[in-house]
PDB file with one MODEL, atoms N, CA, C and O in Angstrom:
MODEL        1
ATOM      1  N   UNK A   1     -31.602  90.486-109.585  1.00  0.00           N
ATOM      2  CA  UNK A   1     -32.555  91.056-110.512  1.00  0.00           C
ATOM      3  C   UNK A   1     -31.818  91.578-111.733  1.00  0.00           C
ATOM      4  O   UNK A   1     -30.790  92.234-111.571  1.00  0.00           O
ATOM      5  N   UNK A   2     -32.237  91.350-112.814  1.00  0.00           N
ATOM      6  CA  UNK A   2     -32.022  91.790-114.435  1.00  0.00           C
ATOM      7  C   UNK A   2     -32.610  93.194-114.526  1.00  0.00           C
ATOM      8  O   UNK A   2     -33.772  93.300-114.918  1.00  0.00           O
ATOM      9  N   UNK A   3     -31.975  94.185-114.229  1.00  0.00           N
ATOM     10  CA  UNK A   3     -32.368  95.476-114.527  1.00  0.00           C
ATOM     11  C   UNK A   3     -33.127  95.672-116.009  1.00  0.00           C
ATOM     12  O   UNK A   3     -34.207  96.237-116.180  1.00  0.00           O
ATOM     13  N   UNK A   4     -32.213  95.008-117.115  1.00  0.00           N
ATOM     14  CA  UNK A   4     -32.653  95.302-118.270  1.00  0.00           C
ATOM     15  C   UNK A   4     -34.001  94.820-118.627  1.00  0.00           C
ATOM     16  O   UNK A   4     -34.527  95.243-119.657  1.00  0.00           O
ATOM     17  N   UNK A   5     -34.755  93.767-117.683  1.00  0.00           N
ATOM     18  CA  UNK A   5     -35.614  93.207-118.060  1.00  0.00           C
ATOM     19  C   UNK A   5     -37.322  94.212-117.572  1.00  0.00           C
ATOM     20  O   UNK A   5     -38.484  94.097-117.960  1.00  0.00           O
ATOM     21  N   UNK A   6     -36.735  95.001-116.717  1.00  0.00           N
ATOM     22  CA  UNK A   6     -37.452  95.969-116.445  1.00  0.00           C
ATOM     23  C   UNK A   6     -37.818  97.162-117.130  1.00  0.00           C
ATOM     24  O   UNK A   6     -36.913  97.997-117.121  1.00  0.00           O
ATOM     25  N   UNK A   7     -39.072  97.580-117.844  1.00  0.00           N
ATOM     26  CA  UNK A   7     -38.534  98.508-118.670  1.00  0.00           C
ATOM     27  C   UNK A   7     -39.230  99.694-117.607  1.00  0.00           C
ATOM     28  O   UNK A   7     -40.148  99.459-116.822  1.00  0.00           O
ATOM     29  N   UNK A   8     -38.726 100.669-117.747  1.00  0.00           N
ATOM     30  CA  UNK A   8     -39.627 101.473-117.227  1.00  0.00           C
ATOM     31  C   UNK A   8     -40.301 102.326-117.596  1.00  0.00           C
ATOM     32  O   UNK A   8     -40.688 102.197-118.758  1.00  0.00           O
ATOM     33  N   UNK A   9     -40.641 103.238-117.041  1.00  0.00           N
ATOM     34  CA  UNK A   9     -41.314 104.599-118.128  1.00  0.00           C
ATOM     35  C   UNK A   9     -40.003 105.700-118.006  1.00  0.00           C
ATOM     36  O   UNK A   9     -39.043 105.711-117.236  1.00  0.00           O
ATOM     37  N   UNK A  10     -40.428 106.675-119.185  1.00  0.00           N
ATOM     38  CA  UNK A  10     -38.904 107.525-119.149  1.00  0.00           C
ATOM     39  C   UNK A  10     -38.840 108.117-118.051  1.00  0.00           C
ATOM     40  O   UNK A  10     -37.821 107.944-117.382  1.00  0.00           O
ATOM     41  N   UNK A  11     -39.977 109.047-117.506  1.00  0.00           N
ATOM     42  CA  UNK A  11     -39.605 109.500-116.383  1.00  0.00           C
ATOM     43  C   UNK A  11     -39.167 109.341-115.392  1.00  0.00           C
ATOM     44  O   UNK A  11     -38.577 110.100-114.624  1.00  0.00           O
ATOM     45  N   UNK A  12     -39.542 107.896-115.321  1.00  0.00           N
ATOM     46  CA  UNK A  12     -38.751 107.223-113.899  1.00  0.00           C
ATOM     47  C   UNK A  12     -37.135 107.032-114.085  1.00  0.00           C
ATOM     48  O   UNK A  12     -36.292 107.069-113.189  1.00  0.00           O
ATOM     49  N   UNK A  13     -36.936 106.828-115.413  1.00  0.00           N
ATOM     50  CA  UNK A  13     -35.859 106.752-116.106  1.00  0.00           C
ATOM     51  C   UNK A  13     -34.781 108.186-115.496  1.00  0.00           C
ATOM     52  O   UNK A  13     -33.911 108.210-114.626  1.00  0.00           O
ATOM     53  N   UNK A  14     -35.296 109.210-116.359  1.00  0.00           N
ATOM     54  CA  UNK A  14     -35.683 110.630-115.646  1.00  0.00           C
ATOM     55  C   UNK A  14     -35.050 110.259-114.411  1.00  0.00           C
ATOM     56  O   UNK A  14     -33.875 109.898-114.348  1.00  0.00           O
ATOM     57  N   UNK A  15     -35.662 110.329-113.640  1.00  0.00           N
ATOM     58  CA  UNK A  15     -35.743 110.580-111.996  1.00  0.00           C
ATOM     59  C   UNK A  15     -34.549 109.498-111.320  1.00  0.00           C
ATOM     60  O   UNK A  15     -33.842 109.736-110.342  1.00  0.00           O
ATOM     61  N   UNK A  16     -34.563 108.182-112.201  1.00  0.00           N
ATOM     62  CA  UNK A  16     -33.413 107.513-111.333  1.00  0.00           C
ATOM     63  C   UNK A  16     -31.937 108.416-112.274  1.00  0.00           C
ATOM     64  O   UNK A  16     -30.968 108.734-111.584  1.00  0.00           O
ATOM     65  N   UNK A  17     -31.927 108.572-113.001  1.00  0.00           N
ATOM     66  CA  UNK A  17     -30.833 109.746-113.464  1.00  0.00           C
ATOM     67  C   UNK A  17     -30.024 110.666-112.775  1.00  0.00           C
ATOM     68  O   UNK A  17     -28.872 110.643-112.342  1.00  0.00           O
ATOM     69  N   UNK A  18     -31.329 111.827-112.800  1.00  0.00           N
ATOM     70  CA  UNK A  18     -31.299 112.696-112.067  1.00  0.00           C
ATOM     71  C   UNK A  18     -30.665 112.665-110.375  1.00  0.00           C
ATOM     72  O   UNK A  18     -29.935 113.448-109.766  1.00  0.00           O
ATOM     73  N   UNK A  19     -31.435 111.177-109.927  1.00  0.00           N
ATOM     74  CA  UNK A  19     -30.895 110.688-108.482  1.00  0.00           C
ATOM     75  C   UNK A  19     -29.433 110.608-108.366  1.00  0.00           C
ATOM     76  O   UNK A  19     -28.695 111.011-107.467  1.00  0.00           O
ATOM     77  N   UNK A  20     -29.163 109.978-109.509  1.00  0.00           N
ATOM     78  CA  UNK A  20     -27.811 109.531-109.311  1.00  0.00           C
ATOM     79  C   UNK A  20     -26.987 110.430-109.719  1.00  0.00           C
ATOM     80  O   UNK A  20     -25.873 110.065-109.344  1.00  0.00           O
ATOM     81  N   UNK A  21     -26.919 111.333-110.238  1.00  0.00           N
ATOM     82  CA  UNK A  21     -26.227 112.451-110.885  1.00  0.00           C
ATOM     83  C   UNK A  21     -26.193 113.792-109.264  1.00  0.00           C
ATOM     84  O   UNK A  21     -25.249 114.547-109.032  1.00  0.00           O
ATOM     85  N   UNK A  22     -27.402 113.702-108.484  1.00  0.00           N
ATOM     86  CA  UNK A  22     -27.532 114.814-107.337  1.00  0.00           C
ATOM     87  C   UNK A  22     -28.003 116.007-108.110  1.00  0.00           C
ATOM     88  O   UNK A  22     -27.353 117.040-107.951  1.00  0.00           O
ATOM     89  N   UNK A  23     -28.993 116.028-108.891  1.00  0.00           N
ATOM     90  CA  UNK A  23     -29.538 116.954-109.895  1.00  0.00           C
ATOM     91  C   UNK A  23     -31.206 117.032-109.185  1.00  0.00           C
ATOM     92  O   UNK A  23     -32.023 117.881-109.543  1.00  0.00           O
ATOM     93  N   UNK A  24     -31.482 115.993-108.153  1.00  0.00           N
ATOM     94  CA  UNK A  24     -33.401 116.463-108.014  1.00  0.00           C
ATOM     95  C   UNK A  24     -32.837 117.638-106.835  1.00  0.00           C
ATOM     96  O   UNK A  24     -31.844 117.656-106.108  1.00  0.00           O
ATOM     97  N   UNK A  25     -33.990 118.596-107.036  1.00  0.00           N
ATOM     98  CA  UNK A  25     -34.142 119.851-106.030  1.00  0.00           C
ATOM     99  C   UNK A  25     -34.629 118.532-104.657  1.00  0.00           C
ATOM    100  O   UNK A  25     -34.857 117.346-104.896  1.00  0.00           O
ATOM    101  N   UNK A  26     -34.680 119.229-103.210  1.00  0.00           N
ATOM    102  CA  UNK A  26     -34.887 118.995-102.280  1.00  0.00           C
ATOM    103  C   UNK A  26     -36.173 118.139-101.981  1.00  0.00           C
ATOM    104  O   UNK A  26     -36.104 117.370-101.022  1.00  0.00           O
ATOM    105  N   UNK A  27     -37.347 118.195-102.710  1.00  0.00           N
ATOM    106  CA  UNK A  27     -38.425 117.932-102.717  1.00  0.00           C
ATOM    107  C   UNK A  27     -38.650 116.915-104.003  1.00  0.00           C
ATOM    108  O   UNK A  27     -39.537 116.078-104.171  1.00  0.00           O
ATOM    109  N   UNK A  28     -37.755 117.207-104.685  1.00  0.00           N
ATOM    110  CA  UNK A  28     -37.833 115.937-105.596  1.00  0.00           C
ATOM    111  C   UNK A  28     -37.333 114.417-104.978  1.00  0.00           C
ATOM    112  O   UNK A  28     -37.794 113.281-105.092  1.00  0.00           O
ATOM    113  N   UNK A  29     -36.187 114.974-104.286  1.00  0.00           N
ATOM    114  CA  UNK A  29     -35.248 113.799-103.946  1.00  0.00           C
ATOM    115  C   UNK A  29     -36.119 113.421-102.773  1.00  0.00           C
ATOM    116  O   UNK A  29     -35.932 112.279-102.353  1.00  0.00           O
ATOM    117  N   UNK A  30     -37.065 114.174-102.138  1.00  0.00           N
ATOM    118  CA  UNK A  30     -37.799 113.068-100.886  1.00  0.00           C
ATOM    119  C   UNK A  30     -38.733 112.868-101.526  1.00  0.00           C
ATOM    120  O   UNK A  30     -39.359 112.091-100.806  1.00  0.00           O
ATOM    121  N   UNK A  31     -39.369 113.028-102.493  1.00  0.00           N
ATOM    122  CA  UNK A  31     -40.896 112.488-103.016  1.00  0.00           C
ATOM    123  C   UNK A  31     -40.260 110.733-103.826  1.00  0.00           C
ATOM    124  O   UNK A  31     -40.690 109.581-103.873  1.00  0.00           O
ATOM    125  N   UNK A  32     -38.650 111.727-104.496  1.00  0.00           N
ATOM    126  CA  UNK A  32     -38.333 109.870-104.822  1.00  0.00           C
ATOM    127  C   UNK A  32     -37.852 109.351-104.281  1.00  0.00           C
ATOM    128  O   UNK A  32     -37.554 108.300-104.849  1.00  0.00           O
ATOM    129  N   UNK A  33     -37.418 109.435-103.106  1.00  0.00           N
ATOM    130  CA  UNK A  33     -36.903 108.107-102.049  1.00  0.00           C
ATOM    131  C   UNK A  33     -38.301 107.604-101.134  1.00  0.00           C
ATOM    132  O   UNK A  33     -38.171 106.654-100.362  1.00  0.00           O
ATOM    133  N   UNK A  34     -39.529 108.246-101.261  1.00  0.00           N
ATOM    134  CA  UNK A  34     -40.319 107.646-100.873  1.00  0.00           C
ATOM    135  C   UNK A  34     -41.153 106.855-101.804  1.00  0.00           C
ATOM    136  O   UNK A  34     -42.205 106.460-101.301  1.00  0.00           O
ATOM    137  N   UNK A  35     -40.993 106.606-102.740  1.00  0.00           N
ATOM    138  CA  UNK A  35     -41.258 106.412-103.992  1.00  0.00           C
ATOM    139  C   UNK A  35     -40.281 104.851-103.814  1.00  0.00           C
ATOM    140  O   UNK A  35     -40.617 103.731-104.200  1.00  0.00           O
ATOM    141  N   UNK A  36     -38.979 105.264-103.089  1.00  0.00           N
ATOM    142  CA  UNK A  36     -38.344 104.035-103.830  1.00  0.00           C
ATOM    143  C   UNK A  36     -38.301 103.129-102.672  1.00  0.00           C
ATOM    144  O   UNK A  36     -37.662 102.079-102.745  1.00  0.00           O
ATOM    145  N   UNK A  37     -39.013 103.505-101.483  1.00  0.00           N
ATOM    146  CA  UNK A  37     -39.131 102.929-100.227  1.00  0.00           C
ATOM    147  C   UNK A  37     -40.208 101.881-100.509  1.00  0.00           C
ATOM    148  O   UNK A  37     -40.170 100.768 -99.984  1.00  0.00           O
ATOM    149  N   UNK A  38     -40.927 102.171-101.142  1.00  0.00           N
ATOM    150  CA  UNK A  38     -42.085 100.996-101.528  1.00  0.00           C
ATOM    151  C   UNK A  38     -42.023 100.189-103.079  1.00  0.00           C
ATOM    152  O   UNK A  38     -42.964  99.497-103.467  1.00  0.00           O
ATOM    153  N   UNK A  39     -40.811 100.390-103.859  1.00  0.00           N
ATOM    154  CA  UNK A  39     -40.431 100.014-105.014  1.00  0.00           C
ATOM    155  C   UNK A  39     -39.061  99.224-104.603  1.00  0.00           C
ATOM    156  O   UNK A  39     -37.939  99.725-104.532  1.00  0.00           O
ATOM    157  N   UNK A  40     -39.379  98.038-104.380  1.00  0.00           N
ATOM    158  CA  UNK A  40     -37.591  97.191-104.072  1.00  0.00           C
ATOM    159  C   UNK A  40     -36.826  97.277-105.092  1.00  0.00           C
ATOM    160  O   UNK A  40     -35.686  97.707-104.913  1.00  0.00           O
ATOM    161  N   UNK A  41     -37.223  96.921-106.310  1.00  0.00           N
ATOM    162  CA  UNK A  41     -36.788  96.628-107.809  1.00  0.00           C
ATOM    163  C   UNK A  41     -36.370  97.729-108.203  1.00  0.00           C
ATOM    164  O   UNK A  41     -35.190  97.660-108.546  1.00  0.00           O
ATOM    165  N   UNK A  42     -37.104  99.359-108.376  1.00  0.00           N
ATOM    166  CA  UNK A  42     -36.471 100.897-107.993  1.00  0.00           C
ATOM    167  C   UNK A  42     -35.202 101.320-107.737  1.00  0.00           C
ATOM    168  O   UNK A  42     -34.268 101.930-108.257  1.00  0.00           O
ATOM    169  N   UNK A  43     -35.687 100.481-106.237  1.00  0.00           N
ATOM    170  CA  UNK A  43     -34.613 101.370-105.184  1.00  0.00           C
ATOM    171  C   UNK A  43     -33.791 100.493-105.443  1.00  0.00           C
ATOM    172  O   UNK A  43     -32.906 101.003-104.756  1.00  0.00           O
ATOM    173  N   UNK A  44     -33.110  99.220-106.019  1.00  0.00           N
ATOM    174  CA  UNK A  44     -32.425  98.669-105.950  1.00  0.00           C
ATOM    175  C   UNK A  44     -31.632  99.353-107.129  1.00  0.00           C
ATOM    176  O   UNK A  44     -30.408  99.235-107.085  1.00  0.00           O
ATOM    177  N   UNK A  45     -32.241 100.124-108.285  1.00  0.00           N
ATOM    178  CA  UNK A  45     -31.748  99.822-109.383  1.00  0.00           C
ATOM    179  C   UNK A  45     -30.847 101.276-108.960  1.00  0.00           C
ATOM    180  O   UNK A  45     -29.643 101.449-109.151  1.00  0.00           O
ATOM    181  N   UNK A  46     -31.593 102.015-108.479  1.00  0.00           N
ATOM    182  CA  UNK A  46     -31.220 103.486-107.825  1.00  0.00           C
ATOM    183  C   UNK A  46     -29.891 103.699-106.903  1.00  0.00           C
ATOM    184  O   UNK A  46     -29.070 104.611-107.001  1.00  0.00           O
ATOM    185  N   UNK A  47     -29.899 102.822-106.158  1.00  0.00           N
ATOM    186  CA  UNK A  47     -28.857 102.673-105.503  1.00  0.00           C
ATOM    187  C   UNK A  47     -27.881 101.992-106.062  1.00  0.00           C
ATOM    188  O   UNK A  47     -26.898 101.872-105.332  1.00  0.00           O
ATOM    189  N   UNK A  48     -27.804 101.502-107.102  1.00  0.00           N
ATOM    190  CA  UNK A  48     -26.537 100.503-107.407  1.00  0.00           C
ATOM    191  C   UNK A  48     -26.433 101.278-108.580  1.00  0.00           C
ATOM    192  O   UNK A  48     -25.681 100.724-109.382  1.00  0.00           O
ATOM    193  N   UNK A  49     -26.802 102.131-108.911  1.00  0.00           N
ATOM    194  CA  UNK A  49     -26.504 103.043-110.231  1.00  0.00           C
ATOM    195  C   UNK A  49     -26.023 104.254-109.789  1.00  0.00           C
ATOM    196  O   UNK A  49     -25.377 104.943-110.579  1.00  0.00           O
ATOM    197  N   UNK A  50     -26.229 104.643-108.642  1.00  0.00           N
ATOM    198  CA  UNK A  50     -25.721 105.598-107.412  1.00  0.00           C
ATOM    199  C   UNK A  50     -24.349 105.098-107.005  1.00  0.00           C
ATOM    200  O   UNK A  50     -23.513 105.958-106.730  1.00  0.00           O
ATOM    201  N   UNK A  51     -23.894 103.388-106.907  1.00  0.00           N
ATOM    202  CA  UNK A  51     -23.191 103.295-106.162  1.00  0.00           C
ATOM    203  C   UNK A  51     -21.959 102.875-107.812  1.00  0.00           C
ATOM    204  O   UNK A  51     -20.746 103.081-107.806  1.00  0.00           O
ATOM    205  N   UNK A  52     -22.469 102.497-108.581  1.00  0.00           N
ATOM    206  CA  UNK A  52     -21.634 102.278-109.517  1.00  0.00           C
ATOM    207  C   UNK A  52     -20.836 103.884-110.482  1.00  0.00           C
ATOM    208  O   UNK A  52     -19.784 104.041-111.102  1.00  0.00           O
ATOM    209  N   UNK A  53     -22.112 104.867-110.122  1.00  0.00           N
ATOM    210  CA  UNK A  53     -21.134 106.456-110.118  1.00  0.00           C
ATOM    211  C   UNK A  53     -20.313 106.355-109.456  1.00  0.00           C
ATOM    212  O   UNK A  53     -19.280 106.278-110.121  1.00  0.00           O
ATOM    213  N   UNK A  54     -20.106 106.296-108.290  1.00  0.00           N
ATOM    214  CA  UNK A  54     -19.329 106.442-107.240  1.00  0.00           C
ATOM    215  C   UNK A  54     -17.819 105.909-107.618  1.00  0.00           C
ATOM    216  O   UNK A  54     -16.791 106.535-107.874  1.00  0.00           O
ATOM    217  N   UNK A  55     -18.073 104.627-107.556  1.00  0.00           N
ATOM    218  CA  UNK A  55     -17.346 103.620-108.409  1.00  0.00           C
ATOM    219  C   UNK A  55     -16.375 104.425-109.467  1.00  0.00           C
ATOM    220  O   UNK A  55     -15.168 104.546-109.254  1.00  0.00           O
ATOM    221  N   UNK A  56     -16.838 104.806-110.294  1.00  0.00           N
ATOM    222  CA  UNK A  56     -16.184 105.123-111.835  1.00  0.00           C
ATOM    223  C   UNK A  56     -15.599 106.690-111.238  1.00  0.00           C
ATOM    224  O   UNK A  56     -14.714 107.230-111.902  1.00  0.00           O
ATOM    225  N   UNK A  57     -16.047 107.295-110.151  1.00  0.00           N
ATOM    226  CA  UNK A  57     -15.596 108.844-109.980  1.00  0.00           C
ATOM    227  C   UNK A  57     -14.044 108.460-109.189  1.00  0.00           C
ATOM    228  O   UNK A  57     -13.014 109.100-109.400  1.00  0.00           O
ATOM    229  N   UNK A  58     -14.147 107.328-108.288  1.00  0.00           N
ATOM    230  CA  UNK A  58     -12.915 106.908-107.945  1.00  0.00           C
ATOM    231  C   UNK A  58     -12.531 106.324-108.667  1.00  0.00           C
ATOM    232  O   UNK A  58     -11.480 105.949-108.147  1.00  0.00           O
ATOM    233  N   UNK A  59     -12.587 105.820-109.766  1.00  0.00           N
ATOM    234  CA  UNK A  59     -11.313 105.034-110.695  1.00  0.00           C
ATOM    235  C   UNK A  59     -11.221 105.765-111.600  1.00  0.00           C
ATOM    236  O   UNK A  59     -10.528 105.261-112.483  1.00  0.00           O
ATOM    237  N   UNK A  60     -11.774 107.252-111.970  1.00  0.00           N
ATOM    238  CA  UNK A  60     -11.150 108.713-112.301  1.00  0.00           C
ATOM    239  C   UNK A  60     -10.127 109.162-111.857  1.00  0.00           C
ATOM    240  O   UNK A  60      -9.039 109.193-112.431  1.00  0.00           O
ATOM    241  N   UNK A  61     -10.481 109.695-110.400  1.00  0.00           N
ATOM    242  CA  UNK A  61      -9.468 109.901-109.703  1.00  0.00           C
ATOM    243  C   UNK A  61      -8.236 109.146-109.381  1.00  0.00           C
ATOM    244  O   UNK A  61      -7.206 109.794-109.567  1.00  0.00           O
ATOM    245  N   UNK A  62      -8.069 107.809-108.899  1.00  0.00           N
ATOM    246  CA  UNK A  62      -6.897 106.853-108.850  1.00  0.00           C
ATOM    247  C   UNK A  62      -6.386 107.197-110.715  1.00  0.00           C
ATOM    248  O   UNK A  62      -5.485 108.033-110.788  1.00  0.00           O
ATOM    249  N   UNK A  63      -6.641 106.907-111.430  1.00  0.00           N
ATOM    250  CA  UNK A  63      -6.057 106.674-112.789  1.00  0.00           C
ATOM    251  C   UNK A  63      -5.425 108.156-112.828  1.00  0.00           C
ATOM    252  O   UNK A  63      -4.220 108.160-113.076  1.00  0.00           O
ATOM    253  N   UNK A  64      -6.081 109.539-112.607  1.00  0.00           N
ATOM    254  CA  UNK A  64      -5.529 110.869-112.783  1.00  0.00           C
ATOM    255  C   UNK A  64      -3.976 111.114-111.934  1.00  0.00           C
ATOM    256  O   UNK A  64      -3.026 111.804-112.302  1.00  0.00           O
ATOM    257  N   UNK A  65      -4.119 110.274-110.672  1.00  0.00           N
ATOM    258  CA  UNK A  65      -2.994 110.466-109.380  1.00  0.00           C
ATOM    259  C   UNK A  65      -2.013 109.714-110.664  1.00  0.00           C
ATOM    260  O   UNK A  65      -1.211 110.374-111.324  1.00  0.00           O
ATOM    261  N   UNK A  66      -2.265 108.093-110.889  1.00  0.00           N
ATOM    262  CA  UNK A  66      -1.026 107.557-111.529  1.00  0.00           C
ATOM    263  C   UNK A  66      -0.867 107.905-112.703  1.00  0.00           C
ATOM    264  O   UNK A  66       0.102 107.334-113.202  1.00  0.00           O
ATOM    265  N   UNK A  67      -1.654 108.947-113.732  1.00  0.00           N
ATOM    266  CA  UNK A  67      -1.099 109.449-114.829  1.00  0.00           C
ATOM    267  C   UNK A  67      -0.265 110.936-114.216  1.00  0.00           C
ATOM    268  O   UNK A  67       0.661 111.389-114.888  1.00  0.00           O
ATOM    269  N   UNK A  68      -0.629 111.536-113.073  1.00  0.00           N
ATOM    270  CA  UNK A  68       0.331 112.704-112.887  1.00  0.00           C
ATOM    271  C   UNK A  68       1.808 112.147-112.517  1.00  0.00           C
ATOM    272  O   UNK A  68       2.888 112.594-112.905  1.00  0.00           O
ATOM    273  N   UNK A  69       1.517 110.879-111.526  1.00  0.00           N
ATOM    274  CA  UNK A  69       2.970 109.982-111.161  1.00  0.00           C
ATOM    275  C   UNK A  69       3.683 109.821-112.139  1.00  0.00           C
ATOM    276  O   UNK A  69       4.910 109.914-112.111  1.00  0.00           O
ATOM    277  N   UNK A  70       3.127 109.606-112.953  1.00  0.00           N
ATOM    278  CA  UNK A  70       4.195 108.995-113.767  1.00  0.00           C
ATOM    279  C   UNK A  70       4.786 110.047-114.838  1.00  0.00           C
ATOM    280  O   UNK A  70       5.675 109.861-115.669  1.00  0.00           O
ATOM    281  N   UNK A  71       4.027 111.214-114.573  1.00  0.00           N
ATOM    282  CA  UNK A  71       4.578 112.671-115.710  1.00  0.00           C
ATOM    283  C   UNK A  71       5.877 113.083-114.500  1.00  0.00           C
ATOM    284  O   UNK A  71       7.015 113.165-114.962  1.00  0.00           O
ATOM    285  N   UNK A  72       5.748 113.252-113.474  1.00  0.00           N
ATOM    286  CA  UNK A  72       6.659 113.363-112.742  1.00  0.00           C
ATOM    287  C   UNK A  72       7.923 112.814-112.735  1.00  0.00           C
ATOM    288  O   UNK A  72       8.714 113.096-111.834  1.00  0.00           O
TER     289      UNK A  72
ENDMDL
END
């Protein structure tokens, strides 16, 4: 699926953000995972924007270890 071809509305925009950042209160984050339980195209975009943070927070970290290595 072409994410970009999807437009959405901002809020959802909003809300997959927020998801991926760990910013919805308790009740946000289950109203939108049930939300994204019946949205494939959503939850797909949610999770791989979740998983591509993830991604970039470890190739933060690895790049910080070999810039301290190498001050050493």
């Amino acid at each position: 699926m072409d994410f970009l071809e999807k437009e959405l509305h901002p809020v959802i925009e909003e809300f997959v953000n927020d998801y991926t950042e760990d910013r919805l209160t308790t009740t946000e984050r289950d109203t939108f995972e049930e939300v994204l339980v019946t949205d494939d195209q959503l939850r797909e975009l949610a999770f791989s924007a979740k998983d591509g943070k993830n991604l970039m927070e470890r190739l933060r970290v690895m790049k910080s270890i070999k810039n301290a290595s190498m001050i050493n």
